[in-house]
C-alpha positions in Angstrom: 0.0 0.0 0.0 1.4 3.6 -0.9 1.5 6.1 1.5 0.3 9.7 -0.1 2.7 12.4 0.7 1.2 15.9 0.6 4.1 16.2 -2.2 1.8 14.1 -4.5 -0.8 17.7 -4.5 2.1 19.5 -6.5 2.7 19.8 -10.1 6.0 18.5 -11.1 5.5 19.8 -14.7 6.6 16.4 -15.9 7.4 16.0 -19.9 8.5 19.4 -20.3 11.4 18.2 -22.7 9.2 16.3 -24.6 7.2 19.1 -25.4 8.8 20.4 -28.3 9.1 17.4 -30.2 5.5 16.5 -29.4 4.2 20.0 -31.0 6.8 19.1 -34.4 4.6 15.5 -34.5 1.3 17.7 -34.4 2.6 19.8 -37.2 3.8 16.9 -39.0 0.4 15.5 -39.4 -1.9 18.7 -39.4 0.1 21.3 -41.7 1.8 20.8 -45.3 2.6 24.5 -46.3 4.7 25.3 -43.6 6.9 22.2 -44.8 6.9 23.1 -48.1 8.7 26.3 -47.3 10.9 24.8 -45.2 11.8 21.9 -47.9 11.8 24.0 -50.9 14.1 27.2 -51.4 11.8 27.6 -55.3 10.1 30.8 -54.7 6.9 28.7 -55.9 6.9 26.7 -53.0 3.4 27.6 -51.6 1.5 26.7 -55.1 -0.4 23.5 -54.8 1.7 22.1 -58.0 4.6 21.5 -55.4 4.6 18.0 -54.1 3.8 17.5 -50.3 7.1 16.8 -48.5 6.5 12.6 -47.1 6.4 12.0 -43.5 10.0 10.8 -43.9 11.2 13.4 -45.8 9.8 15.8 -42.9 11.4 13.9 -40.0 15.2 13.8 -42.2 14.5 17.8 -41.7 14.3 17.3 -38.1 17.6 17.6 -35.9 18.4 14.9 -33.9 21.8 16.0 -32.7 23.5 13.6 -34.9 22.5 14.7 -38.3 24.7 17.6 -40.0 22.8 20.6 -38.9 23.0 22.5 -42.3 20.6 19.1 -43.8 18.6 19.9 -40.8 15.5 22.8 -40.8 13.4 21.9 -37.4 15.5 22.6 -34.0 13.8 22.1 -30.4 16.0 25.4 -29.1 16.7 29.1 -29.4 18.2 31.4 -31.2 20.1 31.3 -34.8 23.4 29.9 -35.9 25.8 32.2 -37.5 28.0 30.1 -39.1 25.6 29.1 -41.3 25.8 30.5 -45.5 23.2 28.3 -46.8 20.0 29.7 -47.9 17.3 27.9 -46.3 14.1 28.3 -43.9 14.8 27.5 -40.2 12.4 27.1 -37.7 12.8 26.5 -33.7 10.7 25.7 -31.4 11.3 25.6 -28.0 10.1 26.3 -24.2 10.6 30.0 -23.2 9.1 30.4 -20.2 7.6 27.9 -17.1 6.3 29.9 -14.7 4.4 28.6 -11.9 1.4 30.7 -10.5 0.9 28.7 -7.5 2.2 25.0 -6.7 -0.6 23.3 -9.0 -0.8 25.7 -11.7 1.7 27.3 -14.2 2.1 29.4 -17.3 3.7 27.4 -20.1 5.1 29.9 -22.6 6.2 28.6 -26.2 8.3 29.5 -28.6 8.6 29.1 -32.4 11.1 31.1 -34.8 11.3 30.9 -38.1 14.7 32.5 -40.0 15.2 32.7 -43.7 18.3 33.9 -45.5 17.0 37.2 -47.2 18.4 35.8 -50.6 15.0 33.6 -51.0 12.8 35.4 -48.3 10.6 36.7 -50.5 7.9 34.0 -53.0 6.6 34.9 -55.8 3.2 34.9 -54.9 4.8 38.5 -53.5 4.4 37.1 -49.7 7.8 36.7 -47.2 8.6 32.9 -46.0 8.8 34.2 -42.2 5.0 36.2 -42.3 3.9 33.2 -44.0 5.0 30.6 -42.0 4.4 32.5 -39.0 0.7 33.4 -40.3 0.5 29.5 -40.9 1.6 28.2 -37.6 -0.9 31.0 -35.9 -3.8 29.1 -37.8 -2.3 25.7 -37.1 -1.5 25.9 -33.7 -4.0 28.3 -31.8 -6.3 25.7 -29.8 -4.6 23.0 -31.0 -4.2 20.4 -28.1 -0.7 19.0 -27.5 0.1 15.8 -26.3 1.7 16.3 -22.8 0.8 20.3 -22.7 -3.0 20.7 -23.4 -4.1 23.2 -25.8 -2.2 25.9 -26.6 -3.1 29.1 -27.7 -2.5 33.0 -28.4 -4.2 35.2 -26.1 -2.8 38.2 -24.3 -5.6 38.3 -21.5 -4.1 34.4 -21.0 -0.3 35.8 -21.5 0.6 39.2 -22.4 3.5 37.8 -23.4 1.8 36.3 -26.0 3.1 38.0 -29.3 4.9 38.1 -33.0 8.0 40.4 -33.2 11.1 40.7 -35.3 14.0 38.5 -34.9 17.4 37.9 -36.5 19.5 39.9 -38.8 20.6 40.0 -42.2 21.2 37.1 -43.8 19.1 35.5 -41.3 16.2 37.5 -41.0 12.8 36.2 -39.0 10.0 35.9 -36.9 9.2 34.9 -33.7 5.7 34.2 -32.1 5.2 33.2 -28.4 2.3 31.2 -27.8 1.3 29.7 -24.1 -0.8 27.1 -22.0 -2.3 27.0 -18.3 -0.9 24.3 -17.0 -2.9 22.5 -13.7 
């Protein structure tokens, strides 16, 4: 027979690094354009002539930390590497921000960044990679439920950290949107 400790009544926020991953698997089976941009450096990449990357083909663009990181377009951190000359579509997505409002309940704060390199930023359906993709992970992600994290969602009375601002710099110009989660 188990004893309960009044430790059991607190939130231990268990999962929290398999949170990122967990939101790439929901966008891996609810969203195609955003992996088109990603895939595809073409400038026609959002017309629906452009094939649908496979599930496979999505998951080789996932880092794994053994993978070359320049054959690599989805990271689970911050920030953007330097180093890198390639012109490609980046995104990140990450954990900002855990902050607990009592010992049950917390703020979960989300990240996602998307950089492009400014020499194929632009589509020709006259539209920017990082708007777009940002604009398409809004629609894809606001409400969405998360396995391990709930539903997520972008809502300043929730979070007025919730927001989209600039981020990056030339050649690796971007977007970055913070979305966030009660967590109980």
């Amino acid at each position: 027979m188990s004893q309960y400790s009044p430790q059991d009544d607190y939130n231990k926020f268990t999962g929290l690094d398999e949170i990122p991953y967990n939101i790439i698997s929901y966008l891996i089976d609810n969203d195609e354009e955003t992996w088109k941009m990603m895939g595809y450096r073409d400038p026609n990449c959002w017309k629906p002539s452009i094939l649908n990357l496979t599930k496979d083909e999505k998951r080789d663009l996932i880092y794994d930390g053994i993978k070359k990181q320049t054959d690599c377009r989805v990271f689970m951190d911050v920030g953007a590497d330097y180093a890198w000359t390639i012109e490609a579509t980046i995104l990140r997505i990450s954990i900002l921000e855990v902050q607990p409002l009592n010992h049950i309940r917390g703020n979960f704060h989300v990240g996602f960044e998307v950089y492009t390199h400014y020499n194929i930023s632009t589509m020709s359906n006259y539209k920017t990679r990082n708007l777009a993709m940002i604009n398409r992970l809004l629609e894809i992600f606001n409400g969405a439920e998360i396995g391990g994290l709930g539903r997520i969602y972008f809502d300043y009375k929730a979070s007025p950290k919730c927001r989209i601002y600039p981020i990056g710099q030339i050649p690796y110009k971007g977007m970055g949107m913070i979305m966030c989660n009660h967590i109980a």
